[in-house]
N, C-alpha and C positions, 0 to 999 in steps of 0.2 A: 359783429358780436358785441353785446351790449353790457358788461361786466356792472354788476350793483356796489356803489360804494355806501352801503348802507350806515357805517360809521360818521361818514361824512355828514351824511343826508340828515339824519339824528342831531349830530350836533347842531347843525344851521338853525335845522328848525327848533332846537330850543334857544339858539340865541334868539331868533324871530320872536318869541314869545316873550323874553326879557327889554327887547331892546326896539326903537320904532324903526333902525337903520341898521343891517345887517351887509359890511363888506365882504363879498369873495375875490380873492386876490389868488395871480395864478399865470404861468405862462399861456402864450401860446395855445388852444387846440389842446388843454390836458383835460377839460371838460366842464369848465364852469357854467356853459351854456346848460348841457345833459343835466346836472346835479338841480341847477335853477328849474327847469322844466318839469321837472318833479317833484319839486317843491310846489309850484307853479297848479301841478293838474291835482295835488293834494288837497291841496286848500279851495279850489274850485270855483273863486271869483277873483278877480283884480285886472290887472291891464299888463301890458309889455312892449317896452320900446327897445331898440337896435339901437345904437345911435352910429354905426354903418350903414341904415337903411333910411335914405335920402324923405324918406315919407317918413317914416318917426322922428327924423328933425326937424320935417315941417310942423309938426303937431307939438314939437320942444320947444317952437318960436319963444312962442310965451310962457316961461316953466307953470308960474304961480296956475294959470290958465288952464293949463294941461293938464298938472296933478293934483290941484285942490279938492275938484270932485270925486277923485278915486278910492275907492273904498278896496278892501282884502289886501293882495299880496302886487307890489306894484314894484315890475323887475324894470333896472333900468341896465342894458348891455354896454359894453365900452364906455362906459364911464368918463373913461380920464378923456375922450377926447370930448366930453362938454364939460370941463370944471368946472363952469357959470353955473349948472345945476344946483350946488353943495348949498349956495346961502340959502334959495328957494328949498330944500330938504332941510336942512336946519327950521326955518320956520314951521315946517309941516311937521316936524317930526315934534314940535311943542303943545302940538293942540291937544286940548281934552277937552273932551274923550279922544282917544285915538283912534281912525277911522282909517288907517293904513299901516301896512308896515312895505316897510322898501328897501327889497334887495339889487343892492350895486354890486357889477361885478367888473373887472379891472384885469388888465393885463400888465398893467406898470405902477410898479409898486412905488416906485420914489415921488415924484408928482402927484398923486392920487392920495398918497398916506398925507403929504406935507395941505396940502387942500382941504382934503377931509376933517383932519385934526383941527384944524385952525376954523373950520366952521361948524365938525359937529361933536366938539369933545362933550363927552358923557353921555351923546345921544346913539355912538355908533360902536356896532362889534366887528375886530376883522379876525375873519378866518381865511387860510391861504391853503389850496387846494394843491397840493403835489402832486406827483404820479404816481402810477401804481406802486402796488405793495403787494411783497407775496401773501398776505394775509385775504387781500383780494382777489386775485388771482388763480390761488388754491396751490394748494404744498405740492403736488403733482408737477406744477409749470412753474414753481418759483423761484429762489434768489439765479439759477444759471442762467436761462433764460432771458428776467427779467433783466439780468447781468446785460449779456449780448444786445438785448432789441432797445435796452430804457424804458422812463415810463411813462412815456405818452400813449395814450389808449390807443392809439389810430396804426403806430410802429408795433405795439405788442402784441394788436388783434388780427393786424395781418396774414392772407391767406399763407403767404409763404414768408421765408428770409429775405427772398429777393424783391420784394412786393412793400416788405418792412425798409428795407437800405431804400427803396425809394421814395417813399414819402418822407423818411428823415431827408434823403436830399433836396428835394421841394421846399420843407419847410426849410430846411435853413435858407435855401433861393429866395422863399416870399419875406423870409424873417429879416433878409438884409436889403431885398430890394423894394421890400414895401411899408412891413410892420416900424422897423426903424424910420426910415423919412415919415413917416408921419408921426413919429413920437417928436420931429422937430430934427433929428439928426443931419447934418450936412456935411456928412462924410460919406463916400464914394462905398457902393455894394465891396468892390475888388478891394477897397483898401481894407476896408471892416472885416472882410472872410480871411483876409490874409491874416491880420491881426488875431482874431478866432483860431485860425488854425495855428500859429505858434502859442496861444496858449495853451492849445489841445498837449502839446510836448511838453508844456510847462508844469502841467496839471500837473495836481499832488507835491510841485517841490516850491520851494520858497520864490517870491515874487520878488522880483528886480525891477525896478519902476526903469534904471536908469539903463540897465543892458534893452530889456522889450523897445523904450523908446528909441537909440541907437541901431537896435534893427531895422522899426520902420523906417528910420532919416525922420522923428519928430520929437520934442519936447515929453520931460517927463511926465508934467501938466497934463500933456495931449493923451499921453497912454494913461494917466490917470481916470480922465474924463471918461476914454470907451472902457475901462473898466465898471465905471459906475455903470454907464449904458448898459452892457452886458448885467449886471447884477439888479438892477430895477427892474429887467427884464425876468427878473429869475434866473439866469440862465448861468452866472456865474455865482459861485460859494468862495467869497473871500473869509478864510480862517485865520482868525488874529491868534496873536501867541499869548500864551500865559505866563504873567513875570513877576517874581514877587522875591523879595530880598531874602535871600536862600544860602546867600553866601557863594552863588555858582553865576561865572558868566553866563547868562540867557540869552536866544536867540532871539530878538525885539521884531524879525520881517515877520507879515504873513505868508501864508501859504495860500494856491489857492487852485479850484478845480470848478470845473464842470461840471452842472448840476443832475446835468442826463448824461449816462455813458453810452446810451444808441446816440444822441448825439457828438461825444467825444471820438466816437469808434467809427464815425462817418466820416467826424473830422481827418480821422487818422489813419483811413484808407482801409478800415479791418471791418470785414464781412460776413464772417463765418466765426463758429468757435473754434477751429484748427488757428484759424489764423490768427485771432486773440489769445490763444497762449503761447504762441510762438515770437511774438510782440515784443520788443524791447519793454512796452511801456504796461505790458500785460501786470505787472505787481500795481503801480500807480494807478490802474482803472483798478482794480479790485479795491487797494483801499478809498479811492474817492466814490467807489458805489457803498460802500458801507459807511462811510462818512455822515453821506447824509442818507442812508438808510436808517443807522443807527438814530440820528438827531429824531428822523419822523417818528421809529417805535419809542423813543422815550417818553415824545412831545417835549422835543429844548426847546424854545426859541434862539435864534442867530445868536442873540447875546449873551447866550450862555454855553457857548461851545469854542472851545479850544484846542489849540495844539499845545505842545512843551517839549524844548529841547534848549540843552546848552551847548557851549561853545564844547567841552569834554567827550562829546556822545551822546549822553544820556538822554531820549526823548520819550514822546509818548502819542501816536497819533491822535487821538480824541482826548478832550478832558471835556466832560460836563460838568456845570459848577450851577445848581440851587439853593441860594442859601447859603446851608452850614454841609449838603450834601455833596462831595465831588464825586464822579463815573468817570472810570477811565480803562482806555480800552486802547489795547493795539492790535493791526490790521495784518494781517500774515498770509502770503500767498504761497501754502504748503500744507501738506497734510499733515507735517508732523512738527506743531511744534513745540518749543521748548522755550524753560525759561532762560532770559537772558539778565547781563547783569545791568544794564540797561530796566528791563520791565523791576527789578529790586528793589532800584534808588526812585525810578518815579514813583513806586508805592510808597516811598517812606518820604523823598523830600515831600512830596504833595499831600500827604496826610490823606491819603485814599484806604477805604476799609477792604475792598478788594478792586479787583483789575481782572478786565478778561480780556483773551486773546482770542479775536477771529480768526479762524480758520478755514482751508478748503477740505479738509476733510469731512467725515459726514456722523461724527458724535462728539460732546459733549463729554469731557470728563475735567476733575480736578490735575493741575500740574505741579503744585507745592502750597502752601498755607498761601489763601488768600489768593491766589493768580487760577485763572479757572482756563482752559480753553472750549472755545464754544464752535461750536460746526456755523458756518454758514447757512445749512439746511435747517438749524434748529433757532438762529439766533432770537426770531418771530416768536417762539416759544420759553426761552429762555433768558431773556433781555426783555425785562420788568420797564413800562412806563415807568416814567417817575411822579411821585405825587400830587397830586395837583393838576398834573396834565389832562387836557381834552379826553384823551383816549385812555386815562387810567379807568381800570374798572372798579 
């Protein structure tokens, strides 16, 4: 089943129109192939290369060679593994008239951004494709569901559950024994899953550089490194804290979670919704699905999402900060709940105009001046983009 991300699809192609090089960035199998392709048969003339497919790298021998004559829309697949492309696109993308526009799509963001930047600054846009959203999806089949399976299109379109738990396990098998060594990685399938899977328990609470490395028997360095791997990948959300002279010891570590919960929930052995709320770690996947659930309906960027907590108690799971704007929200795995005094002081140290509280219940009401709780079912409805973003209306 073939779900329309028409939000997506709109924007690209109006970056395409602004810009001669348009980046899609994006794990894994979430679909930047499908979203290209349709871009692709829109526009109705150009070319396309793999650059996994052994005959479109023959034809990349010579970039200048290959792309000069292309005219319309000319997609270039896997990207990062030809970086020697970017100078050859930089030139092309100077000529005028402009007689192409070229969409690059990428599965590794750290590599590929540091490349790009450095050869096509001013000339490229990136947009990074997530996964589903219940606003895609349809209110019918959303945030519980989307909860359970993640959002990669291929686990959530699944004929069944059991159908879904297995293609999450494939991919992470091809993600460790393939996709990684060839991003350059020379770390062992067993070591890197094993690594993965204690993050999966770590998810949601503060990152230990120097406990995780003394797990594996390696340097903190070394666990620093697969962290980046994991998060260039997309696959992990390191959440930096927010610190500012408050008069209150602040908590200075990150936090940090997983980006898919169909992939955390595979990690974690849990297959069904009985068995995810019976879950020790069942509160921690709730809030790290809203985490970056939340980040996507605002449109944050990574740089502008936060956690807050001091040495006292006092925290706040999300802060978004644009500007002069802060959003701040806490993640609650309960139907009913309530204010604390805890959510009071991060409304006031942080200078936030209000605060809402996700919930599993399934309405929306006020809980005292300024503190809102919101359903989980309605968040998609109720949780305003913020300004400026892609997706504000």
């Amino acid at each position: 089943m073939l779900i329309d991300r028409l939000e997506h699809l709109r924007h690209v192609d109006a970056l395409l129109r602004r810009f001669p090089v348009v980046s899609v960035l994006g794990p894994r199998q979430v679909g930047k192939t499908t979203l290209a392709r349709q871009l692709f048969d829109r526009r109705g003339r150009g070319d396309w290369f793999d650059c996994e497919d052994p005959r479109d790298l023959a034809r990349l021998a010579d970039p200048m060679l290959a792309l000069s004559r292309k005219q319309g829309l000319v997609v270039i697949d896997e990207i990062q593994r030809r970086p020697e492309l970017f100078p050859a696109l930089r030139v092309l993308a100077d000529r005028r008239p402009i007689r192409a526009r070229f969409l690059v799509l990428g599965s590794a963001s750290g590599a590929l951004l540091r490349q790009s930047s450095e050869s096509l600054a001013g000339r490229v846009a990136y947009h990074e494709l997530p996964g589903l959203t219940p606003q895609e999806v349809g209110p019918e089949k959303a945030s519980r569901e989307l909860w359970l399976r993640g959002g990669f299109p291929r686990s959530f379109t699944a004929r069944t559950l059991q159908d879904s738990v297995r293609w999450r396990q494939e991919f992470i098998r091809t993600f460790l024994e393939q996709d990684l060594p060839q991003m350059g990685v020379g770390v062992s399938a067993a070591s890197l899953r094993r690594f993965w899977s204690m993050l999966a328990y770590t998810h949601a609470n503060l990152l230990n550089w120097s406990e995780l490395g003394r797990s594996m028997g390696v340097s903190d360095h070394t666990v620093r490194g697969y962290c980046d791997l994991l998060e260039q990948s997309f696959m992990l959300r390191v959440l930096k804290p927010w610190h500012h002279n408050l008069g209150k010891r602040q908590v200075k570590a990150p936090k940090i979670y997983l980006r898919d919960t169909g992939i955390l929930h595979t990690l974690l052995d849990v297959q069904d919704r009985r068995q995810l709320e019976r879950h020790p770690k069942v509160g921690a996947s709730f809030e790290g699905y809203f985490v970056e659930s939340l980040a996507l309906q605002l449109g944050a960027r990574p740089e502008e999402c936060f956690f807050w907590r001091t040495h006292a108690g006092a925290e706040l799971d999300l802060l978004v900060v644009r500007g002069k704007v802060r959003r701040g929200f806490e993640i609650k795995f309960t139907e009913e709940p309530s204010v604390t005094p805890s959510m009071r002081s991060a409304l006031e140290d942080l200078g936030l105009d209000h605060l809402d509280v996700i919930h599993a219940g399934g309405e929306t009401f006020p809980l005292s001046d300024r503190i809102r709780a919101v359903s989980m079912d309605r968040a998609w409805q109720d949780v305003k983009p913020l300004r400026g973003s892609w997706n504000a209306p």
